[in-house]
ROTI-259858 format. One line per 10 residues: number of its first residue (from 1); their letters; for each residue x, y, z of C-alpha. Coordinates in Angstrom, 1 decimal. Layout:
<nodes>
NUM	A	X Y Z | ...
</nodes>
This chain:
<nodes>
1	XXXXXXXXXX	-55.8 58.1 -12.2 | -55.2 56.7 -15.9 | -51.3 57.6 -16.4 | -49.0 54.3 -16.8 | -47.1 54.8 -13.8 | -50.0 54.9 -11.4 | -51.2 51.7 -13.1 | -47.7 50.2 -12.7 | -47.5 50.7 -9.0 | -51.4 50.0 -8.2
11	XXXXXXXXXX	-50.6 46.5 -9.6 | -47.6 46.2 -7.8 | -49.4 47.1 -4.6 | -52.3 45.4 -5.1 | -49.7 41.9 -5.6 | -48.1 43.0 -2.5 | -51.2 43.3 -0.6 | -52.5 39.9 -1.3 | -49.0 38.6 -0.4 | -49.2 39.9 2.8
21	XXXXXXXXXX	-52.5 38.2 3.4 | -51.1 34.8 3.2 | -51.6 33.6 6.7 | -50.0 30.8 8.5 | -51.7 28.5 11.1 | -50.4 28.5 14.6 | -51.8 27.6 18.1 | -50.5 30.6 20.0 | -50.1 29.7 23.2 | -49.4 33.5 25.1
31	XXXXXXXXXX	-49.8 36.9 23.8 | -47.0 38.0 21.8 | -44.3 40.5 23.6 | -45.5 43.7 24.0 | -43.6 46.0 22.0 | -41.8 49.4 23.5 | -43.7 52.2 21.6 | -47.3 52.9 21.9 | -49.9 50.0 21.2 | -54.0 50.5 20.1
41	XXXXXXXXXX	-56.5 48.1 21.1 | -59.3 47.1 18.8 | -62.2 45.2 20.0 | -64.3 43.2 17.9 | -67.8 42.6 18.4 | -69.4 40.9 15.1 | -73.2 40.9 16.2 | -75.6 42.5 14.2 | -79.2 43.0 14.3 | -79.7 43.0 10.4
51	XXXXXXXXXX	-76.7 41.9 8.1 | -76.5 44.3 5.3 | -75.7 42.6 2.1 | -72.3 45.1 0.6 | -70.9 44.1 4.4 | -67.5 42.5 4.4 | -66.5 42.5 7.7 | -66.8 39.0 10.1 | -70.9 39.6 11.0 | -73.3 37.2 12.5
61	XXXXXXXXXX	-76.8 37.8 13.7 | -77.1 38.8 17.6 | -78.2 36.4 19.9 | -78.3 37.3 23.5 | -76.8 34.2 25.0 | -74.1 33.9 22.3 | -73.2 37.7 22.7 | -73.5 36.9 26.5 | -70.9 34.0 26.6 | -68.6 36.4 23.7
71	XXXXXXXXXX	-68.7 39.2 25.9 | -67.3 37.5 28.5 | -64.4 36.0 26.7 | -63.8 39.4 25.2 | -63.4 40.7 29.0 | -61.2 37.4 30.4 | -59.0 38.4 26.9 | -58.5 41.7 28.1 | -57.4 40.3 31.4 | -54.6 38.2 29.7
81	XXXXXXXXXX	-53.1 41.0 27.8 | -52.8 43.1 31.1 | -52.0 39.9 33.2 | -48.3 39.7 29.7 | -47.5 43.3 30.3 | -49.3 45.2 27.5 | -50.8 49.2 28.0 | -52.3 50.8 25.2 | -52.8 54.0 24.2 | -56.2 54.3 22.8
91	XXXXXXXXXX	-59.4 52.0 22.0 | -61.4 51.2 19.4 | -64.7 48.5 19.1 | -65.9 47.8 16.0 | -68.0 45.2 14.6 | -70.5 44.2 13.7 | -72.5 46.7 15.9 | -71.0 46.5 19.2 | -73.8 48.6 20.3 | -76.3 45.6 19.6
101	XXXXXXXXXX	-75.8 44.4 23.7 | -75.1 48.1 25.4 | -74.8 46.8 29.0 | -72.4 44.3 27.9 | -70.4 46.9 26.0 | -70.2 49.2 28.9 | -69.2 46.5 31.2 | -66.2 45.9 29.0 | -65.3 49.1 28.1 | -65.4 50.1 31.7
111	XXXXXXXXXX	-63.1 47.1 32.2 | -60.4 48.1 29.5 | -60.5 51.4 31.5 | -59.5 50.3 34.9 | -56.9 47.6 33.3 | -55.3 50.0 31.1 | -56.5 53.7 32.1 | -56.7 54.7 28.3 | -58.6 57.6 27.9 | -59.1 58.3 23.8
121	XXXXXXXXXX	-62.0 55.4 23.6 | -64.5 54.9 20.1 | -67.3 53.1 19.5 | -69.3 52.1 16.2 | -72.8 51.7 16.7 | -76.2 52.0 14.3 | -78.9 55.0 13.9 | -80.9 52.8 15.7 | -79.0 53.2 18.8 | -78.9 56.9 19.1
131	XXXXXXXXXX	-81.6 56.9 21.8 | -80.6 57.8 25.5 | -81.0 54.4 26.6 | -77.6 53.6 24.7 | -76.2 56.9 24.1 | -76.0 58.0 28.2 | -74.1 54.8 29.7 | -71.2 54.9 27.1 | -70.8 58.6 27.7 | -70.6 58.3 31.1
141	XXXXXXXXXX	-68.0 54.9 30.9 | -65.7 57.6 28.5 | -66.6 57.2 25.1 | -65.1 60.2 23.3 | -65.7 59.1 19.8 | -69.0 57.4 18.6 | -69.2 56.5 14.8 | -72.8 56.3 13.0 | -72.7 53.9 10.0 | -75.4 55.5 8.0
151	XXXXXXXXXX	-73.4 54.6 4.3 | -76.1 57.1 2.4 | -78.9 59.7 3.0 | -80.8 58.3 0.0 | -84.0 56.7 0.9 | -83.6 54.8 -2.8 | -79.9 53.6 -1.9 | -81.1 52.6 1.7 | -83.8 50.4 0.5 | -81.7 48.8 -2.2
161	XXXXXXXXXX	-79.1 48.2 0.6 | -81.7 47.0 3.2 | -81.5 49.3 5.6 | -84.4 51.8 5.5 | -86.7 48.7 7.0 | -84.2 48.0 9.8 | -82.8 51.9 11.0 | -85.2 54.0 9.0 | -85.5 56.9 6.7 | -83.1 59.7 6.1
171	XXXXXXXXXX	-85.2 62.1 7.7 | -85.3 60.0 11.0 | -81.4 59.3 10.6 | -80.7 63.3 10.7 | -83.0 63.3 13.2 | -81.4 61.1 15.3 | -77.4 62.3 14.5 | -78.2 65.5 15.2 | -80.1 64.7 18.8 | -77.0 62.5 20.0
181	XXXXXXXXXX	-74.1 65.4 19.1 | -73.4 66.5 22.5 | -73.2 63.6 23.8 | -69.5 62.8 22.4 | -66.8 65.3 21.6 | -66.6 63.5 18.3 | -69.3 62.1 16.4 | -69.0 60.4 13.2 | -70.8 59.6 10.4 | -69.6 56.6 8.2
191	XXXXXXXXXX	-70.7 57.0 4.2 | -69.9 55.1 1.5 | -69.3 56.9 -2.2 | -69.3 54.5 -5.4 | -72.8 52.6 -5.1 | -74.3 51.0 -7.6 | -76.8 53.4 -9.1 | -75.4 56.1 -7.4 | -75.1 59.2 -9.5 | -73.7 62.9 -9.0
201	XXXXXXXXXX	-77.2 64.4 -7.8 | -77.3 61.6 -4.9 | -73.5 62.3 -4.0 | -74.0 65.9 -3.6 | -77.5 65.3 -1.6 | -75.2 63.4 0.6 | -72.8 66.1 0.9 | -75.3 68.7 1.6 | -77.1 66.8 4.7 | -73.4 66.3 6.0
211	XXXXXXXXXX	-72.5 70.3 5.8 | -76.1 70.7 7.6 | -75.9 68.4 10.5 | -74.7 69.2 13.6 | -72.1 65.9 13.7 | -68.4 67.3 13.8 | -67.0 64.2 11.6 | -67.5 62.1 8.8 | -65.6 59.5 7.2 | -66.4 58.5 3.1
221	XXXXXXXXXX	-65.0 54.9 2.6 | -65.7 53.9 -1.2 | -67.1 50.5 -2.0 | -64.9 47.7 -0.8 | -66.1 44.1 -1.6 | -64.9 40.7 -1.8 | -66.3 37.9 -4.0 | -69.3 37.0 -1.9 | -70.3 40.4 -1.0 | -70.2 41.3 -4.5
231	XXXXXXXXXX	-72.8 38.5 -5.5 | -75.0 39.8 -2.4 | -74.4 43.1 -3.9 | -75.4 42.7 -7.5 | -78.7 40.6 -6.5 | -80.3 43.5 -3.6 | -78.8 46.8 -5.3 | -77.7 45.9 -8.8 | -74.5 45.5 -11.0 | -72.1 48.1 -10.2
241	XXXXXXXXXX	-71.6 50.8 -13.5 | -68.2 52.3 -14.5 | -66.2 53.5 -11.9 | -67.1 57.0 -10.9 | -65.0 56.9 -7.8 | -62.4 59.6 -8.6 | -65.1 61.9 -9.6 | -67.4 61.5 -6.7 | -63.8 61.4 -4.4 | -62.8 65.1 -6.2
251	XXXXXXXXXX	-66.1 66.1 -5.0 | -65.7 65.8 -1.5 | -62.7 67.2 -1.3 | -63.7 70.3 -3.1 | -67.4 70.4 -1.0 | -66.1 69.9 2.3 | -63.5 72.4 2.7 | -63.1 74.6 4.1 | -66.0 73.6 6.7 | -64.8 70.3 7.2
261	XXXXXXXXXX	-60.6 69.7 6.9 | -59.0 66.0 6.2 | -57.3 64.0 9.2 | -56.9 61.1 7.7 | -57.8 60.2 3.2 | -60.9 59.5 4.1 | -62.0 60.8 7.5 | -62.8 64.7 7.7 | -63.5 66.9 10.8 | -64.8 70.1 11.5
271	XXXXXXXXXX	-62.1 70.9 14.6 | -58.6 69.7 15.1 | -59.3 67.8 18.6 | -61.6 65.6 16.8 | -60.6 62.1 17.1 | -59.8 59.9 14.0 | -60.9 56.5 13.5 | -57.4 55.7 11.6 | -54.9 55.8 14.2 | -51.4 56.7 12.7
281	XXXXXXXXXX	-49.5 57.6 15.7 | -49.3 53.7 17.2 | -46.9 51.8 14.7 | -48.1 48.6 16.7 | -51.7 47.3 17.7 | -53.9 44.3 19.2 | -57.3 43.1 17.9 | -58.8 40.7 20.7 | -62.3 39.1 19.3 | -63.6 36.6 16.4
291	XXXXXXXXXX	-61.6 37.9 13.2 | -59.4 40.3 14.6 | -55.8 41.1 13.5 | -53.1 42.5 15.4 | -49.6 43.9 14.1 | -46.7 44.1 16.6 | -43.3 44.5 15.6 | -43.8 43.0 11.7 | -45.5 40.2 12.6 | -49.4 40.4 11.9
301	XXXXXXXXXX	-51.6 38.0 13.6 | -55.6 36.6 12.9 | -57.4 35.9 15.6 | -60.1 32.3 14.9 | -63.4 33.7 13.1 | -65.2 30.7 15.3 | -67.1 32.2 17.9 | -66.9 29.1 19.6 | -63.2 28.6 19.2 | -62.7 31.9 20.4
311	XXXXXXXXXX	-64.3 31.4 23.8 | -63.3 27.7 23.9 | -59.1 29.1 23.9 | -59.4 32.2 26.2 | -61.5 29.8 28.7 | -57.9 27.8 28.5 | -56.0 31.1 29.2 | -55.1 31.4 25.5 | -55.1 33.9 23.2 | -57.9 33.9 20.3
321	XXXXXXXXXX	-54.7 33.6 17.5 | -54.6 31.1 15.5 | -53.0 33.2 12.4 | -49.5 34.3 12.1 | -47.5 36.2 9.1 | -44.3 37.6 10.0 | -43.1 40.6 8.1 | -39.3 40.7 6.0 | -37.8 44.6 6.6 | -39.0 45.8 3.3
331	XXXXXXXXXX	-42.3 44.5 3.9 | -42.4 46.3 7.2 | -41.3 49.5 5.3 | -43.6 49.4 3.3 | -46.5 49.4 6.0 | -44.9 51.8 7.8 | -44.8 54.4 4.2 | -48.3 53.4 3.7 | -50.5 53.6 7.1 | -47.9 56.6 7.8
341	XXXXXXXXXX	-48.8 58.7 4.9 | -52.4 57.9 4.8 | -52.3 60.5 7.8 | -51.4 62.6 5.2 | -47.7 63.7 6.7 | -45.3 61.1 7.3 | -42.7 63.3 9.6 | -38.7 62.7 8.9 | -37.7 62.6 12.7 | -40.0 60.0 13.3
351	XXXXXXXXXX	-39.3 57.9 10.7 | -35.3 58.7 11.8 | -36.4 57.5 15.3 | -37.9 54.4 14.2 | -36.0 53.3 11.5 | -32.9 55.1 11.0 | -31.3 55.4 7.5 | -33.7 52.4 6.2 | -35.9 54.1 5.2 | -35.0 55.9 2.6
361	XXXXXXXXXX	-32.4 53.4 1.7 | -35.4 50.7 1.1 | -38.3 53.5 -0.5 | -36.2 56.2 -1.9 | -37.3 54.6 -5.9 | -41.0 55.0 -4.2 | -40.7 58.3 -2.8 | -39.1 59.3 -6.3 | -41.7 58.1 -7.9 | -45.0 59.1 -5.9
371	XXXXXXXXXX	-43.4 62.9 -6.2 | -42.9 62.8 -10.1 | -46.1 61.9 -10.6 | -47.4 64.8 -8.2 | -48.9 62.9 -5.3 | -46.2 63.4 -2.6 | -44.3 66.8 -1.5 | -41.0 66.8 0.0 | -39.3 69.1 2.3 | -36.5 69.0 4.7
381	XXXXXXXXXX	-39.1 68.0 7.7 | -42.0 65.4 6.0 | -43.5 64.3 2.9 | -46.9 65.3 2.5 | -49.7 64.1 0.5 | -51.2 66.6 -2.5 | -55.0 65.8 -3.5 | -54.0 63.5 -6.4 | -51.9 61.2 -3.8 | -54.7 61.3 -1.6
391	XXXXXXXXXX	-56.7 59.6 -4.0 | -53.9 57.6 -4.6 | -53.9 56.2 -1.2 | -57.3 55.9 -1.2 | -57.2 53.4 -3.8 | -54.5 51.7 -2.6 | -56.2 51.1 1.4 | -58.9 49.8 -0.9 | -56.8 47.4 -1.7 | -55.2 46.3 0.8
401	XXXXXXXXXX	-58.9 46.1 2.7 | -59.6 44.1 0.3 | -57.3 41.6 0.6 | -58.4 41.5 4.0 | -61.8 40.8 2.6 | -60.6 37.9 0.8 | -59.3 36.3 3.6 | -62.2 36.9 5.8 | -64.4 35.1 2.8 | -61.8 32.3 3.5
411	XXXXXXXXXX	-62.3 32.0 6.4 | -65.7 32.3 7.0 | -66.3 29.8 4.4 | -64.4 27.2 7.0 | -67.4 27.8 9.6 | -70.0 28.0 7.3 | -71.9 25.6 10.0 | -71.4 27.7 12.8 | -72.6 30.9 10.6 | -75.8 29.0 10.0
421	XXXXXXXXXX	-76.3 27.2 13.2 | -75.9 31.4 14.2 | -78.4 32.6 11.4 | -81.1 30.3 12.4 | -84.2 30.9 14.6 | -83.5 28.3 16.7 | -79.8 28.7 17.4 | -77.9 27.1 19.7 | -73.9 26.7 20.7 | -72.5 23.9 17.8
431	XXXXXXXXX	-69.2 22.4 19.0 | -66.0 24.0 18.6 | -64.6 24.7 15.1 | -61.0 25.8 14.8 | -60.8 27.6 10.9 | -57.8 27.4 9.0 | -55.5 30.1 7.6 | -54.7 29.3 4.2 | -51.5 30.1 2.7
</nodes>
């Protein structure tokens, strides 16, 4: 990934990216219109028994009476979005470890289910919480998809990320994975490639346990980080070397098939009915929960990162947004070219069904460009992604996460009182404090 051109249009994306992240203040009053296609709901739930130090995503420690009084708004959310008209098509909760309070969890999912009757439902949880206890309630509430963050099966890389104390050794990880697969149809495990002081031998360690467990899925996300994270980062597992990424990325792809074959650039299943984490078939989505985002019809939205706030506004019968960017038509293009062909096939009928003629008319430069430089195939019915472009797109979801990150960092930064009031051993509820989108 050295030529000029992929440098040229990395930069331009990664401009583009941070461009979209520049978020607007608002004190949304209702749910936004529920568009006419079909519409995912993420859930997020941000507790977490132990807060790893590469994490980026909105995280706090669990406390049962905050998780108590969180759950509950999560639940009257839910209620508001059936009460405006919305259905969704599938469901996805992510955290955090949503897992952390399982009765909870149930009690909500099972409540998404009898509001909106979607059936394709996944789940992040820990190794930890591969035990019956946990594992038999969310099968029997619908979970079809459960997704294991393990990030490496490297004892060395687990201690150095804090995570052999808190959900053990590699040994009792496999252990674990391979004693929960049939309870799911898919189950997942969530790696990370890139580390620092990761080398080849530990990548292909970690590729070896994957073609030996019994788990039908895994998903290899490389390091994403944001300017905090990174400072964590550097003082519990060290300085990041050179970027090995596209090495350790060819690797993968060369190791894992033909066992395993891609879904998504960086999700990989044994069978075809396995579910993917990266839905590409909604266009549209909500996020309900502190520091979600939702994306309906080119307008994104942020949901408060308070916890506080967030129960304080859906205990008014508002919505937790408090964010608000809308999209221009080439923007929205843009998002549809990239979340479409990170699914690796970006159909021409569909595109024709959504967009007509604009398409092309707005990306046809692009499209000319990703094929001369080999990373996209054209034929009368689809573009398709080769290896090199799904690298490419690797790099460039990096990016675009990462921007994310930033604002996160943001906006974390404007609760930091909250966060510690949280973090403490004595915690208790602070008053409410709204967080500001900055531009």
């Amino acid at each position: 990934m050295d030529s000029v051109l992929e440098r040229a249009l990395l930069t331009t994306f990664r401009w583009q990216a941070r461009h979209a992240m520049r978020i607007s203040e608002v004190d949304q009053r209702q749910p936004p219109a529920p568009p006419t296609g079909p519409v995912s709901l993420y859930v997020h739930v941000p507790f977490c028994t132990a807060l790893c130090p590469f994490c980026t995503f909105h995280r706090v420690p669990f406390h049962e009476r905050a998780s108590g009084r969180y759950f509950a708004a999560l639940r009257d959310e839910l209620r508001l979005y059936h009460r405006s008209g919305f259905s969704f098509s599938s469901l996805y909760v992510g955290g955090g470890t949503p897992t952390c309070a399982p009765g909870e969890l149930v009690e909500t999912i099972a409540l998404a289910r009898e509001l909106f009757g979607m059936s394709e439902i996944s789940v992040e949880t820990n190794p930890t919480d591969l035990r019956p206890a946990v594992l038999e309630p969310l099968a029997e509430v619908g979970v079809q998809r459960l997704s294991v963050g393990v990030q490496s099966f490297d004892d060395g890389l687990l201690r150095a990320m804090e995570r052999y104390d808190h959900y053990g050794s590699s040994a009792e990880i496999i252990e674990r994975i391979n004693g929960a697969a049939d309870s799911f149809p898919t189950l997942n495990v969530d790696l990370m490639y890139n580390l620092p002081n990761q080398d080849l031998p530990s990548l292909e360690h970690d590729i070896d346990v994957v073609l030996g467990l019994r788990s039908n899925q895994v998903s290899f996300y490389p390091l994403m980080t944001a300017h905090s994270a990174a400072a964590k980062i550097r003082a519990t597992m060290g300085t990041p070397g050179p970027s090995r990424a596209h090495e350790f990325y060819e690797r993968y792809l060369a190791r894992l098939r033909p066992a395993f074959r891609p879904q998504s650039c960086w999700c990989f299943s044994r069978t075809a009915a396995a579910i993917d984490e990266y839905v590409v078939d909604a266009d549209d989505y909500v996020g309900i929960g502190s520091g979600a985002f939702s994306y309906l019809d080119g307008t994104l939205y942020a949901t408060t990162f308070s916890l506080n706030h967030y129960a304080d506004r859906v205990s008014r019968g508002l919505p937790g947004i408090t964010g608000k960017r809308s999209f221009t038509l080439d923007d929205r293009l843009k998002n549809a070219f990239l979340t479409g062909l990170f699914g690796l096939e970006l159909r021409k009928a569909r595109v024709q069904a959504r967009w007509g003629d604009e398409f092309e008319a707005h990306l046809r430069l692009a499209l000319d460009a990703m094929t001369l430089i080999g990373a996209v195939t054209e034929d009368s019915t689809a573009w398709r992604l080769t290896n090199r472009g799904m690298y490419l797109w690797v790099l460039m979801m990096s990016e675009f996460y990462e921007s994310v990150n930033r604002f996160r960092e943001a906006m974390r930064a404007g609760i930091r009182d909250e966060l510690d009031a949280l973090a403490a051993p004595d915690q208790t509820d602070k008053p409410d404090q709204p967080d500001k989108p900055g531009a």
